[in-house]
Wavefront OBJ file of the C-alpha trace (Angstrom):
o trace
v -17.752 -69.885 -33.997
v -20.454 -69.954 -37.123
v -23.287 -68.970 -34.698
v -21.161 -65.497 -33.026
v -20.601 -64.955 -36.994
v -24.028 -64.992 -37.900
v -24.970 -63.261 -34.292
v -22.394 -60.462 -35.356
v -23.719 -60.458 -39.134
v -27.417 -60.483 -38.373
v -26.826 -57.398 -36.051
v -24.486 -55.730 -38.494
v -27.511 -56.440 -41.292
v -29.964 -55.063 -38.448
v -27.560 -51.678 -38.399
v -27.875 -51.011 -41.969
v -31.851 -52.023 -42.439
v -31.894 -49.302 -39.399
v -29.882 -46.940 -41.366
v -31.521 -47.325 -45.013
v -34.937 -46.580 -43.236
v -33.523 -43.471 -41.473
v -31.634 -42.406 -44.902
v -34.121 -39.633 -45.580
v -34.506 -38.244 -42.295
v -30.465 -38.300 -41.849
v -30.324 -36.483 -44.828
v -33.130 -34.117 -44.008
v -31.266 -33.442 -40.505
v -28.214 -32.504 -42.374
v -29.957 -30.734 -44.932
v -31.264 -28.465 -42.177
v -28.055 -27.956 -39.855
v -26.380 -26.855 -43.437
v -29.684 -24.343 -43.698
v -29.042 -23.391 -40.461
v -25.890 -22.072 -40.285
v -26.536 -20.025 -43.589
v -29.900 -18.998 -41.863
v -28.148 -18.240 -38.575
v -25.820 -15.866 -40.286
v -28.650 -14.015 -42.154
v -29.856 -13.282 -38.922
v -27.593 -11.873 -37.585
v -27.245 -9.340 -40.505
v -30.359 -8.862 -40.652
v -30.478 -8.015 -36.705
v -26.999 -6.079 -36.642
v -28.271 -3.790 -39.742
v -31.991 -3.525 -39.401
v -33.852 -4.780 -36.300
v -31.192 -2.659 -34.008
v -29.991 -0.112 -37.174
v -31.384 3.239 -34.757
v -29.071 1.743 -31.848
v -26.186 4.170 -32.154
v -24.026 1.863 -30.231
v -21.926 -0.756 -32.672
v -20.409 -2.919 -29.885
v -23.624 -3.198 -28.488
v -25.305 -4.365 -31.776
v -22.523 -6.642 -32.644
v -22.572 -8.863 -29.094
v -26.830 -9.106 -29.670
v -26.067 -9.744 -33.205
v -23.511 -12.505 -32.267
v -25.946 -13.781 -29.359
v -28.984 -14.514 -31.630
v -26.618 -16.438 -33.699
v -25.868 -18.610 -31.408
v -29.623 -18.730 -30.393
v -30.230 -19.742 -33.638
v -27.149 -22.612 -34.249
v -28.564 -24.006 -31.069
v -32.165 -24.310 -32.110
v -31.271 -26.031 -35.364
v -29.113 -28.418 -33.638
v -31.592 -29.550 -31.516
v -34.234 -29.967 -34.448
v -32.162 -31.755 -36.585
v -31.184 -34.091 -33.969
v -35.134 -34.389 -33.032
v -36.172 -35.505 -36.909
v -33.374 -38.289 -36.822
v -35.383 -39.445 -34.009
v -32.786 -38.943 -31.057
v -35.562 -37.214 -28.959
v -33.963 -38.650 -25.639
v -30.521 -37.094 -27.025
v -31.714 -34.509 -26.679
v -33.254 -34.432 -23.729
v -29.877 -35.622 -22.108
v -28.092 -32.788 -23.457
v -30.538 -30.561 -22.299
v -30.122 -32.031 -18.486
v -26.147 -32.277 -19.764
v -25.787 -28.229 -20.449
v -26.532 -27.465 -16.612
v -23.787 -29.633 -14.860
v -21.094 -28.475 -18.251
v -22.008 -24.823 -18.069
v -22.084 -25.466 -14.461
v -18.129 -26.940 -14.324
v -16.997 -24.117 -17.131
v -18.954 -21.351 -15.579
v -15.548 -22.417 -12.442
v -13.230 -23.446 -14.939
v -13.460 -20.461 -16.999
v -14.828 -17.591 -14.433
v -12.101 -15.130 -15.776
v -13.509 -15.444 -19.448
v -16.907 -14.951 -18.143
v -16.041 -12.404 -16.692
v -14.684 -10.646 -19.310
v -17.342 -11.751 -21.499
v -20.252 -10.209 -19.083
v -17.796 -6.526 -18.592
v -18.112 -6.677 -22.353
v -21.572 -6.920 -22.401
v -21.800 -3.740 -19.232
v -19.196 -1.562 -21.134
v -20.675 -2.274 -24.709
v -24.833 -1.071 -22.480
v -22.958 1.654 -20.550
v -20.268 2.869 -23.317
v -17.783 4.634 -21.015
v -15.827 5.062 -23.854
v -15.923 4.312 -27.985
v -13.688 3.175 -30.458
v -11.235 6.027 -31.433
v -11.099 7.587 -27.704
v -7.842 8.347 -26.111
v -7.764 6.584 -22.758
v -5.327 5.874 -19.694
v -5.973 2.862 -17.363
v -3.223 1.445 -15.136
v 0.148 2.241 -16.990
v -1.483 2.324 -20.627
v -2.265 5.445 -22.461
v -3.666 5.273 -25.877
v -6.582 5.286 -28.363
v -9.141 2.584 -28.227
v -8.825 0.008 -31.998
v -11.798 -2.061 -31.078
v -13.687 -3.564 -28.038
v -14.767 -6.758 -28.650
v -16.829 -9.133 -26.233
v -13.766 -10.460 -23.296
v -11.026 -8.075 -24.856
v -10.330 -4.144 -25.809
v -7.155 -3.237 -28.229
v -5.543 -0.049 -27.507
v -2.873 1.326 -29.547
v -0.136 3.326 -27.694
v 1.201 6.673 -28.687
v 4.566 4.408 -29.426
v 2.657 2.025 -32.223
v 1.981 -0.976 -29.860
v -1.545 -2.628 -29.482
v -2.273 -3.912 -26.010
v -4.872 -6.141 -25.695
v -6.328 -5.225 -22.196
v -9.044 -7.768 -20.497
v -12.603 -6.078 -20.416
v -12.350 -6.894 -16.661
v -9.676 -4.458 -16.057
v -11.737 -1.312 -17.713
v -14.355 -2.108 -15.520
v -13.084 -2.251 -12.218
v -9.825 0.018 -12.617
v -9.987 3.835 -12.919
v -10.338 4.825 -16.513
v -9.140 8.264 -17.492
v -11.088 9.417 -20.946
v -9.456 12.200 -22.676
v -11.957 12.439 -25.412
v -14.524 12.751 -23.221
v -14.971 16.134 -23.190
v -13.813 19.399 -25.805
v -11.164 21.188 -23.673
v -8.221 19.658 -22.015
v -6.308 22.259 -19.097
v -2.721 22.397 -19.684
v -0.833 23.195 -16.120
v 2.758 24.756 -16.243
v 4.910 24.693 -13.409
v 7.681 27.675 -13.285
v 9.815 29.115 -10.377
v 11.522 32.508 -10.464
v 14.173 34.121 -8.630
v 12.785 36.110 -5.323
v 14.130 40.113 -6.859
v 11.924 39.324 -9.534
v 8.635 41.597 -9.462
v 5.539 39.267 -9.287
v 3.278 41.826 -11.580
v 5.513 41.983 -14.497
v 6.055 38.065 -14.113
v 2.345 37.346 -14.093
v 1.972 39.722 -16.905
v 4.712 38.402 -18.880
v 3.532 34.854 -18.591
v 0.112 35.503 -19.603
v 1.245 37.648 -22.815
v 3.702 34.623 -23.638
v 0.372 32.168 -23.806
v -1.245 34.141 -25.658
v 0.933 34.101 -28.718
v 0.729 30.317 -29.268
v -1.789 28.234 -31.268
v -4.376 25.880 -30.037
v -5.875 27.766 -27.167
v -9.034 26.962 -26.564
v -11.531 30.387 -27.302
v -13.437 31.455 -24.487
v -10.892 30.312 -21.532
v -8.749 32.542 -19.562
v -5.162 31.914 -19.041
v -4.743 32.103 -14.952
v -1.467 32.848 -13.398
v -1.308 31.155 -9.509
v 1.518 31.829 -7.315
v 1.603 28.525 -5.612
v 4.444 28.495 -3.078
v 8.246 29.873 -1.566
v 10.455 27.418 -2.498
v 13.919 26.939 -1.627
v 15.261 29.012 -3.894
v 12.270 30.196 -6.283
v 8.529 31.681 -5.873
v 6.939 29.001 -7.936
v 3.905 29.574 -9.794
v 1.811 27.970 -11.774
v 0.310 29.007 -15.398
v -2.886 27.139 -16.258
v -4.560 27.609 -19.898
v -7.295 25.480 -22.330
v -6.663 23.768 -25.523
v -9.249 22.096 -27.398
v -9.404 18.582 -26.800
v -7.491 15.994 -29.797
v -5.138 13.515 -30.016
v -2.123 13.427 -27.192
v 0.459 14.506 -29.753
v -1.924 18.302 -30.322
v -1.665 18.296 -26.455
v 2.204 17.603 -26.089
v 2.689 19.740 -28.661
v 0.592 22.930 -27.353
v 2.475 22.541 -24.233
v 5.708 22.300 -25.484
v 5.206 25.434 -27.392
v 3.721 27.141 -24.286
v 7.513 26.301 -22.306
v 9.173 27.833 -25.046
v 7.118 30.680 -25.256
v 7.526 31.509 -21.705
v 11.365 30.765 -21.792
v 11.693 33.377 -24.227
v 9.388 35.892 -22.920
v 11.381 35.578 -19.760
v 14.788 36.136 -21.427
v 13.595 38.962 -23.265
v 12.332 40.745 -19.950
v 15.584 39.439 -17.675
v 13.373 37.156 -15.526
v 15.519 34.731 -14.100
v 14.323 31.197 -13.667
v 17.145 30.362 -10.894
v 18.832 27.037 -9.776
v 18.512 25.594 -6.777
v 20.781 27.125 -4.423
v 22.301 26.209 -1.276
v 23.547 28.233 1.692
v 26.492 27.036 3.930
v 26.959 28.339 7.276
v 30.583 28.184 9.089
v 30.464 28.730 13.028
v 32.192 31.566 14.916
v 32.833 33.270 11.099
v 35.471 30.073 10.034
v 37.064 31.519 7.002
v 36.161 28.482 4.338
v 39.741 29.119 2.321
v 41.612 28.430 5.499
v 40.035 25.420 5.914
v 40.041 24.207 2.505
v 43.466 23.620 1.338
v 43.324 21.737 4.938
v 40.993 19.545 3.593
v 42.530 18.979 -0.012
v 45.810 17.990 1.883
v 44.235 15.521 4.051
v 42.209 13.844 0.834
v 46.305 13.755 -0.440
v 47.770 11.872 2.139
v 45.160 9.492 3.065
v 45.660 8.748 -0.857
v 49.522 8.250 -0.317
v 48.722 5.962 2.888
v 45.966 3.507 0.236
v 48.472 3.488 -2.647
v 51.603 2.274 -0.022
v 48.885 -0.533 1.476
v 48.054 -1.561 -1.411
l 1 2 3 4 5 6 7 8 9 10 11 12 13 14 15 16 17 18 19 20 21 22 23 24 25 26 27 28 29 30 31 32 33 34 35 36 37 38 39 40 41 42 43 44 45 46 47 48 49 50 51 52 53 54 55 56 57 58 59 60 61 62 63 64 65 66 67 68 69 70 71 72 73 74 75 76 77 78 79 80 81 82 83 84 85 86 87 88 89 90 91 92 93 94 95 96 97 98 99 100 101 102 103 104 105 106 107 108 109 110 111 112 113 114 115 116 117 118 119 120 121 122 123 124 125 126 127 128 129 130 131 132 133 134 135 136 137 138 139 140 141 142 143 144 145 146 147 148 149 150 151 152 153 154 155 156 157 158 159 160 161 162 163 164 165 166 167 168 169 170 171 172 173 174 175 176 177 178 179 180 181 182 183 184 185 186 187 188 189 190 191 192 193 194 195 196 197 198 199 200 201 202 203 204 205 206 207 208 209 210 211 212 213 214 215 216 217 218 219 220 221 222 223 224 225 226 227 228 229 230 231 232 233 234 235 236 237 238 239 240 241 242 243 244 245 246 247 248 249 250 251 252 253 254 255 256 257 258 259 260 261 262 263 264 265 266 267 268 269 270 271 272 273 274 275 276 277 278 279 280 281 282 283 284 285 286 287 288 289 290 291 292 293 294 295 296 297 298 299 300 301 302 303 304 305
């Protein structure tokens, strides 16, 4: 029992002789990992505001930014691991970071992915913050794309985070994307009307509303006979903004043509249907028929029931 005491006491006294002459360089390693991370984040200041300040793409700058301060964590690490004398440490984790990046590159393939769509979109830049997009079933303007994730805030106050994967393999609509948004209008009217003065009645209408777009024609297309309307179509320009300028153009187009159709007695009809009776069947005689037959099959439920 005395000699596993002083086995288990000399080695505990071997420890801390160990540890007293590795002091300094212990104190040194932390000494530089605390430098480090100080360092690390000067760098990436220094890189986001200065080394990349003529990139006019933010995302962009903030992922490199972000990158090199990993870099730079990483590189300290090892160094301060190296002056405490763990040399085959870090050789290990060296040989270690191929089989674990290996295992999380399967484990974690969907943040990857995200991560590396980040990196495309941020390169590419599709879109920007502040553009008004529409991908799958979500319309609204773009809060902030960071590296796996992009915020969007809908025109009803929500933010939806939407995976970076997503925006680059759906179909993205941009509405920002260029000045002038077309505005399409749908209208039928009734088949006395005359086509000239309707044409000339709907252009007249468009022209007396704000936020046309200068330069653009308004076009009047007769599109189709319908069942119980010639349909046409009125297509105009508004400069390109926000979703609510566009709803709001639009919705002051409708009424504008509403009232410049009153005004001239064009009729904007409801459907209709036509019923036709063989061998001239007068539709009176046959109705009160009908209504008497509804009666007594109503007599013949109430008395089953």
């Amino acid at each position: 029992m005395k000699e596993e005491i002083n086995l288990i006491w000399g080695k505990l006294g071997s420890w801390y002789e160990t540890f007293i002459a590795m002091l300094p360089n212990i104190i040194l390693a932390l000494a530089i990992g605390i430098g480090i991370f100080f360092i690390a984040r000067g760098v990436r200041v220094v890189v986001s505001k200065y080394l990349f300040a003529r990139w006019e793409n933010i995302e962009l700058k903030k992922i490199v930014a972000k990158v090199v301060q990993i870099v730079v964590i990483a590189l300290g690490f090892m160094m301060a691991l190296s002056i405490v004398e763990l040399d085959k440490t870090v050789t290990s984790i060296l040989a270690g970071v191929g089989v674990i990046g290996l295992a999380l590159g399967f484990a974690f393939q969907d943040i990857a992915a995200n991560f590396i769509s980040g990196v495309f979109m941020a390169s590419s830049k599709p879109f920007a913050v502040g553009d008004t997009i529409e991908v799958n079933d979500t319309q609204g303007v773009i809060q902030e794309i960071k590296l796996r994730t992009t915020i969007v805030k809908t025109f009803q106050g929500n933010d939806v985070i939407i995976p970076n994967t997503d925006l680059f393999q759906n179909q993205v609509t941009n509405y920002t994307a260029n000045q002038e948004r077309r505005i399409d209008l749908e209208v039928g009217v009734s088949y006395s009307e005359d086509l000239k003065v309707v044409k000339e009645t709907s252009i007249s209408a468009i022209k007396g509303i704000d936020g046309l777009q200068e330069g653009k024609d308004i076009v009047v297309l007769f599109t189709e006979f319908g069942g119980s309307s010639i349909n046409l179509e009125v297509r105009f320009w508004t400069p390109n903004g926000t979703k609510a300028n566009w709803l709001q153009v639009r919705s002051d187009a409708i009424e504008a043509i509403k009232t410049a159709y009153d005004s001239k007695g064009i009729s904007i009809p409801f459907p209709i249907r036509t019923l036709e009776w063989p061998k001239g069947e007068n539709i009176m005689k046959k109705a009160p028929m009908m209504s008497s037959d509804r009666t007594e099959e109503s007599n013949e439920y109430n008395q089953a029931s």
